[in-house]
N, C-alpha and C positions, 0 to 999 in steps of 0.2 A: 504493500500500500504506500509508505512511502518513496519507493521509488517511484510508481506511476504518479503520485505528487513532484517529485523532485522533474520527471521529465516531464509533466505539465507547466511546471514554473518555465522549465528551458523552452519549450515552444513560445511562451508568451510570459515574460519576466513582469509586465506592469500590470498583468491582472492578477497575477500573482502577488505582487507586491500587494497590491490593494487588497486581495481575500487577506494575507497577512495581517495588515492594517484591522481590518472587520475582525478579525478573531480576535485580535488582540485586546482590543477597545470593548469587544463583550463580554472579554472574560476580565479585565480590571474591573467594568462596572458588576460583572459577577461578583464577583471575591470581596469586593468594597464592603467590610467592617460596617457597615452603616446601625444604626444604632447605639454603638459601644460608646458610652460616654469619650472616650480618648479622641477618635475620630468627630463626632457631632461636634465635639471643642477647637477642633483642631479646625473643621470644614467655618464652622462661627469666625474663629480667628483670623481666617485667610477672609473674610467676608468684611470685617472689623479693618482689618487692615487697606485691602483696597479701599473701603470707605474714605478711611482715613486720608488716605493716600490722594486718593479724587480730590478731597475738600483744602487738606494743604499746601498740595503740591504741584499739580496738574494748573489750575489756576495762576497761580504767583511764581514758580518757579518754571516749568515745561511752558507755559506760555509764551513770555517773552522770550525761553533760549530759543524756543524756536523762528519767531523775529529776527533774533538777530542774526542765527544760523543763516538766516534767507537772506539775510542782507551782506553777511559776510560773501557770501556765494556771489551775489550782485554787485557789491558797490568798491570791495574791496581789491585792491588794485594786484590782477594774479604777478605781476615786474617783483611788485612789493614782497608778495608770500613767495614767491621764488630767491629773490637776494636773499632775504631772511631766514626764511624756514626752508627751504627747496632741497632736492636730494643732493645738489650742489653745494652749496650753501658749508660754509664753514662748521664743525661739527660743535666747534664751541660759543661760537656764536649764537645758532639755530638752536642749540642744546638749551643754550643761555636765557635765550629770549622765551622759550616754549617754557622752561619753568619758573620762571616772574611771570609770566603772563599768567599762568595757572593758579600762584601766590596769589593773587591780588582777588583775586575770583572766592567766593564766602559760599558755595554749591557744593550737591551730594552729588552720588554715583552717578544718579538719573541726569539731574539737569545738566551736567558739562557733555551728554553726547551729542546734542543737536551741535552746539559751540564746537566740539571735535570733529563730527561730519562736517563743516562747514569751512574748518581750517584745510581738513586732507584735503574734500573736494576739490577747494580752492586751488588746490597744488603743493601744501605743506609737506615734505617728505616723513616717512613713518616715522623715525628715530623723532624729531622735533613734536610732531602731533600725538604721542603715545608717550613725549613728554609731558606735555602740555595737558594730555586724559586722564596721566596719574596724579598731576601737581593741583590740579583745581580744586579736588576733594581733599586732596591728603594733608596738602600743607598750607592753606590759606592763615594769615595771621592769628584770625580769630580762633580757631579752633588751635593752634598751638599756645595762646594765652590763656584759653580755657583749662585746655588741658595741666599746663604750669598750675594753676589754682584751686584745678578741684582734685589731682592727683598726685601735684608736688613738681616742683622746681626742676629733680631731677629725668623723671619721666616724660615732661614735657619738653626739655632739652634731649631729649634722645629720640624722642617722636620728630621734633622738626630737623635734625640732623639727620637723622635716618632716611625722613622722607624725601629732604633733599636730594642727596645720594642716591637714594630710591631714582628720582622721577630721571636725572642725568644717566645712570649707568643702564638703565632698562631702557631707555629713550638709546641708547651709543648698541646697545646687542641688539636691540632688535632692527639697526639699521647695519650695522652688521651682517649679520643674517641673513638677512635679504637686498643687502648692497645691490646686485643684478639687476634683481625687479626692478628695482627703486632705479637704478638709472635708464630703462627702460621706459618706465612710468614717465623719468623727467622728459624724454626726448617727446616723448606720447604729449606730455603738456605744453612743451614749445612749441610744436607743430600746429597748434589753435586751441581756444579754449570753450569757441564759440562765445564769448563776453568780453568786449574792447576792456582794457582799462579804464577806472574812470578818471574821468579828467579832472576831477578834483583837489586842490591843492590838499597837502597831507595832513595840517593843520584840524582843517576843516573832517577829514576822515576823523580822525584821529577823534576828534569833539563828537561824533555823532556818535561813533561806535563806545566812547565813554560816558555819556549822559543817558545808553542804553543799559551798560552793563550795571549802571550807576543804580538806577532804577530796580535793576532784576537783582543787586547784593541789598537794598534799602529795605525794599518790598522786604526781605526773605530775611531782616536782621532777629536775629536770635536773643531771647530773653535768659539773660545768664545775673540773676539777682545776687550772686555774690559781688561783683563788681560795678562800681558806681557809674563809673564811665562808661561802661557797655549801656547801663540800663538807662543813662539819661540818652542818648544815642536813641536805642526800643522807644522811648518815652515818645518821640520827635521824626518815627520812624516815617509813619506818613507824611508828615508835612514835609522831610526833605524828602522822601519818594517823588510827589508833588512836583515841588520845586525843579528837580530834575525832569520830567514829564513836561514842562509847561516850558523850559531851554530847551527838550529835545525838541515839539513841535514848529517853538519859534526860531530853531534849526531850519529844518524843512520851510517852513515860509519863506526866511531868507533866501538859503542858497539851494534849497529842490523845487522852490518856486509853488507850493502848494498854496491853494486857496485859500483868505483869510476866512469867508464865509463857513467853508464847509468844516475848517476847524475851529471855528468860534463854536458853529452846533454840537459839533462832539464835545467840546470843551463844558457846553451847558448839559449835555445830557449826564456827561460824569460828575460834573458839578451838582445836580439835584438830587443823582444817585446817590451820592457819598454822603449830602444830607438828609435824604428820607429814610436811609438805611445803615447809619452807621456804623452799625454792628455787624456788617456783611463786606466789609472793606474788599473784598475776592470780586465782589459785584460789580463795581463802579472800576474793578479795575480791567477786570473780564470785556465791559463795553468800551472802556479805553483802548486796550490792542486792539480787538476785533474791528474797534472801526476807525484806527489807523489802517488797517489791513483793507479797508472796505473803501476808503477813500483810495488808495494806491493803485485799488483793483480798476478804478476807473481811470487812471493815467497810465496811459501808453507805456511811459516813460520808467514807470515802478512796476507795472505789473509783473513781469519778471520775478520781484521780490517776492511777491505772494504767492508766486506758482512756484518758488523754490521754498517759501517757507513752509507749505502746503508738501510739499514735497518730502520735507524732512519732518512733518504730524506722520503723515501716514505711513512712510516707514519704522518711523521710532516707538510711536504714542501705541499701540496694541500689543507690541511685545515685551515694554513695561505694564502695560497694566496686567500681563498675562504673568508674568515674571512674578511683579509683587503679589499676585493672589497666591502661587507655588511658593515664595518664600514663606508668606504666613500659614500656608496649610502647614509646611513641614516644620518651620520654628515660631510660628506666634507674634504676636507684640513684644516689645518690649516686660519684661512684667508677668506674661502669661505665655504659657506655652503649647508647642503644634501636637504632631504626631512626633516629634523629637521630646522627651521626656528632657526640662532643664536640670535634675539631679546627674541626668548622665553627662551635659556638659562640663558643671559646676566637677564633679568628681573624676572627669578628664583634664583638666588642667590646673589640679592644685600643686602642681610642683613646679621648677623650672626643666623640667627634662625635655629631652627633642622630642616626646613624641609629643607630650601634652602642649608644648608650642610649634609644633605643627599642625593639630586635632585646632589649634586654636586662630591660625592662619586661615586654614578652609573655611572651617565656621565662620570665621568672619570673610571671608569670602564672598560666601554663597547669603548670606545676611544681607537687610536690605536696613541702613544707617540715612535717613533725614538728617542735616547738617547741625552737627554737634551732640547728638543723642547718643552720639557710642560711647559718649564721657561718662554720663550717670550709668550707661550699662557698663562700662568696663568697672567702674566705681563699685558697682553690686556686686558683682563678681568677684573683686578682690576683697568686700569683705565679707564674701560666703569662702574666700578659702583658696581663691586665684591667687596665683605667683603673677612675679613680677613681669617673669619672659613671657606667658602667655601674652597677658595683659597689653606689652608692649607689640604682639605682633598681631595682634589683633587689632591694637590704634594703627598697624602699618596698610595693613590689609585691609580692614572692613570697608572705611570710610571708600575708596579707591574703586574695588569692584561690590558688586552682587550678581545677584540669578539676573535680575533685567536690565541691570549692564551688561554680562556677557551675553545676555541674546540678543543687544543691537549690537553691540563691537562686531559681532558676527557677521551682521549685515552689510557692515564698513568696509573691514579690511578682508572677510573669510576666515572662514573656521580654523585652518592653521594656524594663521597669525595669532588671533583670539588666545586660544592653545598655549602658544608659544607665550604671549604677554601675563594671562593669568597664571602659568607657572612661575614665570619669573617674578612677578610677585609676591606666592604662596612662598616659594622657595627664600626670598630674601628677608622676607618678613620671616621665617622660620627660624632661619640664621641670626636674624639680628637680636630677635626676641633671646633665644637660647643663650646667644654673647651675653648679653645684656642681661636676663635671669641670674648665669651664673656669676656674672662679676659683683651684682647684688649682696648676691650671699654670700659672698668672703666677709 
């Protein structure tokens, strides 16, 4: 029997493939636990979580990256990402600039990949752009000052040293590696890119593209009540969000020539939203992009932007949301947990040994961290019984990838690459944590 199966696949491999597919899928939903309290908690959580996800993050943060994704794509001069970042491009230069740029950026896993689709697309060469995808999450200021304060001076000196290191040496191998491609790729991007340069003085780029990002770190600033100066910052967040928002448009009037009318009226409909609904701030901000995006859509001249930013929704935005429901089915909230049982994490990494900061690399891996939240979870952790190396290779790791990070990288670069970037990750964060554990406890 199954050989007359096996030579039925070889006659016709994609029907086969598909009966495959069907068996499969009905005997998962066969076997599905359903009932068991573990699982009903676990399927709640994953449900809990994309909620969650929709209402924080999707809004304020995957919103405008992806704007600005579109606009990188559009307005940003490919001369400019070739000198700089290009597979040409000096390695420490492009190295240089892909992780300060990343630095300055206050974003989780999620939001920096429309921003990284947008750099490569442009023409950024891999080693510089996969700088740039580790350094946004891992080591922005704020989360290395958080970390300093709520887990010690030493620990968060070693997370921003590490992650430095990190975004450079993983950014130089993985252009390594595939040196060939990459210089193939560049000749492929010389040869046209279908989008003139724009003709914009740099100044002016430069002012657009920061009164955006300005916007999308304001929106998204984190409430960290230990510290005074973060939280009068929070206090204030809106009104400079605002501020920035009302320089960007009167950007575009100036020098993209947009109509005062038609942004006076979106300016009023944001304007009444914000006060009939104050408590919905996601609202008035949600009508703001979209109808920047709705004005552009009628000029000639921008719509480009909307069909690439459009471009970079539908590839990305389904397989994080798919992503975050599999994270929280298998690990939970923060706080609460999946079909993974949190005693066995907590009693997998209470030492510094390689394997428990390895068990603790993955995990945080495959975890899905909103920016700044791995601090109180790492915090938990260490005082349920966590070493120091996990802890630390977990702040290298988490924050950097998850499950719906790796399923767009995929889409980006390919599954190899993907592969190849999240081990060197796992792997280095393993290393450093372990280093860094064992010098501890001397």
């Amino acid at each position: 029997m199954l050989q007359n199966l096996m030579a039925l696949y070889r006659e016709n491999p994609r029907e086969g493939r598909l009966f495959a597919m069907i068996a499969f899928g009905f005997l998962a939903i066969y076997l599905i636990p359903a009932g068991t309290d573990r699982f009903d908690n676990a399927v709640l959580e994953a449900v809990y979580l994309t909620n969650w996800y929709a209402r924080e993050h999707v809004i304020l943060c995957l919103l405008p990256a992806f704007v600005i994704a579109g606009a990188m794509a559009v307005y940003i001069s490919q001369g400019s990402v070739m000198k700089y970042l290009g597979p040409d491009a000096s390695r420490p230069v492009a190295l240089g600039v892909a992780s300060v740029s990343g630095t300055l950026l206050a974003v989780c896993s999620c939001t920096v990949l429309p921003l990284f689709g947008g750099i490569y697309k442009r023409g950024a060469g891999l080693g510089p752009a996969i700088a740039f995808l580790y350094s946004g999450p891992a080591i922005n200021i704020m989360a290395i000052v958080v970390t300093s304060k709520v887990l010690g001076a030493e620990i968060g000196l070693a997370r921003g040293i590490g992650a430095i290191v990190f975004a450079v040496l993983i950014g130089l191998i993985m252009h390594l590696i595939y040196r060939n491609e990459e210089t193939e790729r560049a000749r492929t991007s010389r040869r046209g890119f279908g989008q003139s340069d724009d003709d914009k003085p740099l100044s002016i780029t430069v002012t657009f593209f920061g009164l955006m990002i300005g916007v999308l770190v304001f929106a998204n600033w984190a409430s960290v009540p230990d510290s005074a100066a973060w939280m009068v910052i929070y206090d204030l967040k809106w009104v400079i969000t605002a501020l920035l928002a009302a320089g960007f448009v009167g950007l575009l009037i100036w020098k993209w020539h947009w109509s005062v009318k038609q942004v006076a009226i979106l300016a009023l409909c944001v304007g009444v939203t914000a006060f009939i609904f104050p408590q919905y701030p996601q609202l008035s901000f949600a009508i703001g992009v979209i109808g920047l995006m709705a004005i552009a859509l009628t000029r000639s001249e921008d719509r480009e932007w909307v069909d690439q930013s459009w471009d970079f929704t539908k590839q990305i935005l389904p397989l994080l949301v798919m992503g975050v429901f599999i994270a929280g089915l298998l690990l939970g909230r923060p706080g609460h947990e999946g079909l993974i049982p949190g005693q066995w994490v907590q009693a997998a990494v209470g030492d510094n040994s390689l394997t428990s900061t390895a068990l603790a690399s993955v995990l945080g891996a495959f975890m899905y961290f909103s920016t700044l939240t791995e601090i109180p979870i790492v915090e938990a952790l260490m005082g349920a019984g966590m070493g120091k190396g996990p802890a630390l290779a977990l702040l290298l790791a988490g924050p950097a990838l998850s499950l719906p990070n790796m399923l767009v990288i995929r889409t980006v670069i390919g599954t190899q690459k993907t592969v190849v970037y999240c081990s060197l990750v796992v792997v280095m964060a393993t290393l450093s944590g372990f280093i860094y554990g064992n010098i501890q406890s001397f």
